[in-house]
C-alpha positions in Angstrom: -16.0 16.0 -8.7 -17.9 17.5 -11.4 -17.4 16.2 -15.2 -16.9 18.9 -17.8 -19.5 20.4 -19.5 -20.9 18.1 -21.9 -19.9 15.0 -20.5 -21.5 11.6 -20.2 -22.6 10.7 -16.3 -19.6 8.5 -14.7 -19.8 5.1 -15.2 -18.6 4.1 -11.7 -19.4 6.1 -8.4 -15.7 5.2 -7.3 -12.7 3.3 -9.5 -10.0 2.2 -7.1 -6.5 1.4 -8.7 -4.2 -0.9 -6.7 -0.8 -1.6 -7.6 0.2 -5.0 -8.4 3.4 -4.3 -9.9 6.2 -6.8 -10.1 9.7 -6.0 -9.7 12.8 -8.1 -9.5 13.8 -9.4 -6.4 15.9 -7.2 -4.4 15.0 -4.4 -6.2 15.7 -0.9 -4.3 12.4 0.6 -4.3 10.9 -2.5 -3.2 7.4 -3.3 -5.2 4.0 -3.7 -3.9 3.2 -7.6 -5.2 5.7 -8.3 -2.9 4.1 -7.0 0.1 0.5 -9.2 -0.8 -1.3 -6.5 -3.0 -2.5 -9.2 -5.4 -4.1 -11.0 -2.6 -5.4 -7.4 -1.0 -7.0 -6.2 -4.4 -8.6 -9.6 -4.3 -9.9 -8.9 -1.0 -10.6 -5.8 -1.9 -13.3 -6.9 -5.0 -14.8 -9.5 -3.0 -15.2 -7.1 0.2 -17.0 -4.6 -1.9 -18.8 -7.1 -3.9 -20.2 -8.6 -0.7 -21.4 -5.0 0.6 -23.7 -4.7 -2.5 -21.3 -2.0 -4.0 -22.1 -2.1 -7.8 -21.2 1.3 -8.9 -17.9 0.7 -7.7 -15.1 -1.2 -9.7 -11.9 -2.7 -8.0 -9.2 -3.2 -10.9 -5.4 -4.1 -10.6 -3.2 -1.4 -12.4 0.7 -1.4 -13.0 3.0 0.4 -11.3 1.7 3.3 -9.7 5.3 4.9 -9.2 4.8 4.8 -5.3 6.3 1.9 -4.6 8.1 2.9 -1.4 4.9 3.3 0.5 3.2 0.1 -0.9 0.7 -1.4 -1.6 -1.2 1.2 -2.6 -4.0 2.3 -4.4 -5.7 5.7 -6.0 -9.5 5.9 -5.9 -11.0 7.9 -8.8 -13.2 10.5 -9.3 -11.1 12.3 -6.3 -7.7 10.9 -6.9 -7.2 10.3 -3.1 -4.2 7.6 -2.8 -3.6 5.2 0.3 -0.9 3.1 1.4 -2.3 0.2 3.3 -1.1 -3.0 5.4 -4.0 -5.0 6.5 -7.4 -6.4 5.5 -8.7 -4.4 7.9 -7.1 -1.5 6.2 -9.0 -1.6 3.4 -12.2 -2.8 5.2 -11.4 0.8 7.1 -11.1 2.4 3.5 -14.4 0.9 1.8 -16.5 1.8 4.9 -14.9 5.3 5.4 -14.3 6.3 2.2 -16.2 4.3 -0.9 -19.3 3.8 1.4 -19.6 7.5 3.5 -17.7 9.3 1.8 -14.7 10.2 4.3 -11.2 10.0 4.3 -9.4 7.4 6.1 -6.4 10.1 7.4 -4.1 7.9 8.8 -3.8 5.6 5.3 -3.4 8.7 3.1 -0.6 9.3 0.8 0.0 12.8 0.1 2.2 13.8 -3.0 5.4 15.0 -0.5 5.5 11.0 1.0 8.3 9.5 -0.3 9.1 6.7 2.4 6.4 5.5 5.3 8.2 6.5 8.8 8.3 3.1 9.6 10.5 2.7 6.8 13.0 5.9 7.1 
């Protein structure tokens, strides 16, 4: 993704947002601290961390208003969102995605997902 004219150089290669939103119990649309995402984004840091990734930053944000298909998380400069379940999901996205580049289909959250399948 290209900056605008006249901008400053990014500061991070990759930003990834995950959702660590708290809702109340019992709460329709659910909320993605309840399904581990403080634990994941944890994982997350630490994973990257641990491959050397320092122009990437790992960060906790509020609710990302997707909460149906949680946890998930929006990687910037490319605004690519994923909807994940697993350490190993998000082992799949840093290698895929942060690391070559890719895009890890079968995680992707496109703007018509309103509910994962699984969930219908």
């Amino acid at each position: 993704m290209d900056t605008g004219a006249g901008d400053p150089p990014l500061y991070y290669r990759k930003h990834i947002f995950c959702c660590t939103n708290v809702r109340p119990k019992g709460h329709p649309r659910g909320c993605c601290s309840e399904k581990g995402s403080v634990a994941f984004r944890d994982y997350l840091k630490d994973q990257a961390k641990a491959l050397g990734l320092k122009d990437v930053r790992v960060n906790i944000a509020g609710c990302l208003d997707r909460c149906e298909l949680g946890p998930t998380m929006v990687i910037y400069p490319e605004g690519v969102w994923y909807g994940y379940a697993t350490k190993e999901d998000l082992d799949e996205i840093l290698q895929v995605h942060v690391k070559g580049g890719g895009r890890v289909e079968r995680l992707l959250l496109k703007p018509e997902h309103k509910v994962k399948a699984d969930r219908a």
